[in-house]
N, C-alpha and C positions, 0 to 999 in steps of 0.2 A: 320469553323474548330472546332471541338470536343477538349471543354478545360476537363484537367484532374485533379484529385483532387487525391492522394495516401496517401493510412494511414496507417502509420507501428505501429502493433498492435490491434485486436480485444478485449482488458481489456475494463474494463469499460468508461474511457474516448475513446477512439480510436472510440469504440459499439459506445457512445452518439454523436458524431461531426459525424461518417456514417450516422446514422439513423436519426440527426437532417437536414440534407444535402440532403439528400433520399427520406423526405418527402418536404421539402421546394422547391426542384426542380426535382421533379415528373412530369412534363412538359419540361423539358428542357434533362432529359434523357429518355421520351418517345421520342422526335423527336432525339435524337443520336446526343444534342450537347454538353453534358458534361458527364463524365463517373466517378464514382467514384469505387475506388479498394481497399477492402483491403487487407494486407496481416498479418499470423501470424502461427508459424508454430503448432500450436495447435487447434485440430476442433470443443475442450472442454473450452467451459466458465467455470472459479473456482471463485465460490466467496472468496475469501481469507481473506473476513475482518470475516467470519464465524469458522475459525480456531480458536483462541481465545476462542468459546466458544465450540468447538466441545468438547473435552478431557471429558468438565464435562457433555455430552448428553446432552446439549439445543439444538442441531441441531443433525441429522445425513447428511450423507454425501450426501444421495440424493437431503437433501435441496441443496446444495449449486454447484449443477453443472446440467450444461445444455449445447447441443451439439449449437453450436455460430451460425448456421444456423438458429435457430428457434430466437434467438436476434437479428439477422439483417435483415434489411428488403432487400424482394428478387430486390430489384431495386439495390442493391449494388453488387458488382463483389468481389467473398469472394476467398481465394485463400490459401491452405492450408497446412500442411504438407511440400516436397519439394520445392513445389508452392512459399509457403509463408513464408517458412524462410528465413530471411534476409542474405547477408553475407558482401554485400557490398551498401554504403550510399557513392555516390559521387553527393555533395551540385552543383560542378562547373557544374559538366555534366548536373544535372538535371535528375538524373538515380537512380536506387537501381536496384541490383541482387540480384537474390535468390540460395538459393541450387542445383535448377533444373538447374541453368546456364541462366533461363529466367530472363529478361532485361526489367522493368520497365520502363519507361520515365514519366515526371510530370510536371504540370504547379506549381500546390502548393501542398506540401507534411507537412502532420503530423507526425511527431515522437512520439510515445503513447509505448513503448515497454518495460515501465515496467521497473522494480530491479530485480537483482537475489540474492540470498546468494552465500559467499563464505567465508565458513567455515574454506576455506585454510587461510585465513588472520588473523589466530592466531595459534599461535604454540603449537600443543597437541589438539586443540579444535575439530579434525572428529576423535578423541580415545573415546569420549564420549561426542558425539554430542545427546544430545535431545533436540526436539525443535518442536515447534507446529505454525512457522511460512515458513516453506519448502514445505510441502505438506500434504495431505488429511492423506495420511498414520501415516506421523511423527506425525502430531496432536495426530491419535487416539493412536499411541503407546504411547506419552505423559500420556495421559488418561490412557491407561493402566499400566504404569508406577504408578502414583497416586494412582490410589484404588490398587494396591497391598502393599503398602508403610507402612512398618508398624512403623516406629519414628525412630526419629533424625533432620538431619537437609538439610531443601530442600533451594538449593542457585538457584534465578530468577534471571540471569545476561545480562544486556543488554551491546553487546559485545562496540560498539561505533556508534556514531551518521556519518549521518544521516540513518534512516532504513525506510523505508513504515510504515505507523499507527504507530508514536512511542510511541503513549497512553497504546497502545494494551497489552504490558507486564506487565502495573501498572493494569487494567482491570485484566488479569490473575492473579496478585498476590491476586486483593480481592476475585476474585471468589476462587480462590485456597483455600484462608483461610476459605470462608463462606462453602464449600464443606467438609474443613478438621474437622468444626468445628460442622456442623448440617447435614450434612450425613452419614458422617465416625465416628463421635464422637471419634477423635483422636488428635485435635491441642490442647489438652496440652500435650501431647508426641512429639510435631512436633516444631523444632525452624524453623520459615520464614524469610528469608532475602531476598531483594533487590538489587543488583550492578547497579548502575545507573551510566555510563559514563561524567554526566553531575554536575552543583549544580541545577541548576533550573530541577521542571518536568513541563515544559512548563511555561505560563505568570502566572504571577506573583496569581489572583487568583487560577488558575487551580493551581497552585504550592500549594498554600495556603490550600486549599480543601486535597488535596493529602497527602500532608504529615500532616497533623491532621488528618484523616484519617489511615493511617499507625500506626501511635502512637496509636490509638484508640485501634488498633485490633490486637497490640504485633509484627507484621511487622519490624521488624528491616529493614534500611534502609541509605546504605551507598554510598554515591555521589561520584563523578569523580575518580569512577573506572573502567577505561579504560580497559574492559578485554588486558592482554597479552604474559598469558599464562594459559593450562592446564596440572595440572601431573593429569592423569586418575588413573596411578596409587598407587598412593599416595593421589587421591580424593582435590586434593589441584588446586585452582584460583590464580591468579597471577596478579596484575594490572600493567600497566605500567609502575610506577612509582615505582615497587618493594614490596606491600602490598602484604600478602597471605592471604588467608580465606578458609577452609577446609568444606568441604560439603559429605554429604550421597547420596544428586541427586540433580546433575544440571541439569537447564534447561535453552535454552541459546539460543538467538538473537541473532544469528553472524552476523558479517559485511554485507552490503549489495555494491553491482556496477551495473553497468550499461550491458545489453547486450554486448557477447562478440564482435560484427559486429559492433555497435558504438565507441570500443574500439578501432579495426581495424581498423575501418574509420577515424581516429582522429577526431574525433568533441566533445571531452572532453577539461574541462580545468583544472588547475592545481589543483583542488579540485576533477576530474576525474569524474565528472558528464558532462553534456551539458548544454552550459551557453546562456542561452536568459534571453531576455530581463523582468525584473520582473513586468511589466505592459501590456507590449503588447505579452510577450512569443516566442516572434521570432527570431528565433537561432541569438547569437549574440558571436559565437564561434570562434576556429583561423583557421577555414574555410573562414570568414568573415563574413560581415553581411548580413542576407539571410531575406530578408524580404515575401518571398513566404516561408516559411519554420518554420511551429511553433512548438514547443515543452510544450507537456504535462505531466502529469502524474509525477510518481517517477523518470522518468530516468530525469528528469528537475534538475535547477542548485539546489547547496545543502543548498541555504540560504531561499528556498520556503519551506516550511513544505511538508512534502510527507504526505498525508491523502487520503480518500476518498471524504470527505468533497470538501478537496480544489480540487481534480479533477473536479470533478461535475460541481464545477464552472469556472475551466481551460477551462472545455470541451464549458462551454457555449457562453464564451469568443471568443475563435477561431472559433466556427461555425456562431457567429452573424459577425466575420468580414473575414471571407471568403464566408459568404452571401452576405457580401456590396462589397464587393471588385469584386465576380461575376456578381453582379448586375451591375457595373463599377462605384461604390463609394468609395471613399476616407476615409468614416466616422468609425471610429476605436472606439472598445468600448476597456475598461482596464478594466485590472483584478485588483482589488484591497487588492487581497490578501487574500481574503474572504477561509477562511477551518474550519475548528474546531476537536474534537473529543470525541467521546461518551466515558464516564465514569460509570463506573459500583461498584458501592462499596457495595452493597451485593447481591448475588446470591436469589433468592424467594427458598423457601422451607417449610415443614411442619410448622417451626420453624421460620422462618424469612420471612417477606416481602423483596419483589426484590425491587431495589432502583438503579434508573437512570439517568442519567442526560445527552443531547446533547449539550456541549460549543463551542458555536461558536465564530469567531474574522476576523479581516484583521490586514491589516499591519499598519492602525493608530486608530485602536480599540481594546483594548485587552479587555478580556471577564470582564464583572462587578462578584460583588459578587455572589453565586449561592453554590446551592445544590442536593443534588441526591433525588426523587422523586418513588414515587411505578408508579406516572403514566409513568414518565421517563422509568423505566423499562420496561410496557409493550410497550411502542411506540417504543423503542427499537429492542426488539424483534421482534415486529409484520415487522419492517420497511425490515428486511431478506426475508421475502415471497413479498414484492413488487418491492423486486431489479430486477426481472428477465420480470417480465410481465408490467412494469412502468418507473424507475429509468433509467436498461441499454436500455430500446426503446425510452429514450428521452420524457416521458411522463409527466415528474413531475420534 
């Protein structure tokens, strides 16, 4: 009997557990005894951790999209558009439908389907929503938002945790400033601040780095401001707790959830993400406990760091044990929590060397001391042109 392996989502974990699965048992679905599927209703890979630097032209937009056919290898069953969008996840049946009204069925399913924004979840914030975490477009209006800017004061508001890469906005803020500062030749006309929902910006030295850093470079930077409200018209931020702070142009990380089909499906919990297990990653929701059933990526429970970092190694996790478990063993490997995130605290230009640094950690290693690097920089950079022909085929 032909077992089935279903993985909702083509992003980059979803791409790596296909293609590692694809190539490892390339024998087993030459003869038609295992089948793997995925679906997603998108037929465009984005690399999204490229947004961040799109605004200031380190990348154009070419870089960072490729149609998902060409990233998955042809042994896998891709399914796309109505095909492959999800609407309904029933854990009991062992089923997923899609838009089309087609009817999945699965021995062991992936849940890889990503965060969305939703903007709605603060009041006033789609009256002057800018934001270069949305899409390809919003980035580059971001950008063009910037180089027209001619002084006052730009507020970087991170709306509330948890979001995808939450490094990403403290990265935009340096580069922001290194752009406003040796391109533009205009940050001393320009005040920069921060809204950081949190007190900490990650472990304790990432934290440490970060805000020495900030201070460094005139960065104002103000903690557990919980965006909760916007007057557009009045140009005024609003915290939760009743703080205002008035700005020239915001730019703003709104809330992030879960697809709205995992919403439908109840398989969130009171945090409204989907709660597995933080070692083994296997749905451990008020569905019940689904041990054919792992969950990756952002849409996972909200005390995992949502990274790139930690998918990569999410994805590696779930493919080495629905390897064994195909093979018919027992032997489970753990995620140990293992993510990190690249930090960027100055932009390369005529004027200044680029400086970089990739901090990595798990969940009983937080990162040691460290600093940002000119080589950090280019490995960096360079590491965008390997995502597509390396990274998302499971190669590295």
């Amino acid at each position: 009997m032909k077992e089935r392996v279903l993985i909702l989502g083509a992003g980059y974990a979803g791409a790596v557990i296909a293609n590692t699965l694809a190539r490892e048992f390339r024998r087993k679905i030459a003869k038609d005894e295992l089948e793997i599927t995925v679906l997603d209703r998108n037929d465009m890979g984005v690399n999204q951790g490229g947004f961040t630097l799109l605004p200031f032209g380190l990348y154009t937009p070419e870089d960072l999209v490729r149609p998902r056919k060409e990233s998955l290898s042809p042994r896998i069953q891709s399914r796309f558009g109505d095909q492959g969008e999800v609407t309904d996840i029933d854990l009991n049946r062992q089923q997923v439908t899609t838009k089309s009204g087609t009817k999945y069925s699965y021995d062991h399913l992936v849940i890889a389907m990503g965060a969305r924004p939703d903007a709605s979840g603060v009041q006033g914030l789609e009256d002057d929503l800018n934001t270069f975490y949305t899409s390809m477009d919003d980035a580059l209006e971001v950008g063009e938002l910037i180089r027209n800017f001619k002084g006052g004061r730009i507020v970087v508001s991170v709306s509330r945790m948890p979001i995808p890469c939450p490094g990403a906005p403290v990265k935009f803020s340096f580069l922001l400033e290194s752009y406003l500062r040796d391109i533009r030749n205009i940050r001393d006309d320009v005040q920069l601040t921060l809204l950081w929902p949190m007190e900490p910006i990650g472990p304790p030295e990432f934290n440490k780095l970060v805000t020495g850093r900030l201070e460094e470079k005139g960065i104002e930077d103000i903690r557990q401001f919980q965006l909760g409200k916007v007057d557009a018209a009045n140009k005024m931020v609003e915290s939760t707790d009743g703080r205002q702070e008035n700005y020239d142009l915001l730019i703003t990380v709104p809330p992030h959830k879960p697809q709205q089909a995992v919403l439908d499906s109840g398989l969130t919990d009171e945090k409204g993400w989907i709660a597995a297990d933080k070692t083994t990653l296997q749905y451990r929701g008020p569905v019940g406990d689904k041990d054919n059933v792992y969950v990756v990526g952002d849409n996972g429970p909200a005390d995992i760091m949502k990274t790139g970092i930690g998918a990569h190694y999410q994805a590696q996790v779930v493919s080495h044990n629905l390897i064994n478990t195909i093979n018919g063993s027992n032997i489970k490997s753990k995620y140990k929590g293992e993510t990190g995130c690249p930090i960027i605290t100055d932009m390369a230009s005529d004027a200044h060397a680029g400086r970089a640094y990739i901090a990595t950690w798990s969940y009983n290693n937080p990162p040691q001391s460290f600093d940002t690097t000119q080589l950090g920089w280019y490995l960096y950079r360079m590491y965008y042109y390997l995502h597509w022909d390396m990274s998302i085929k499971a190669l590295m």
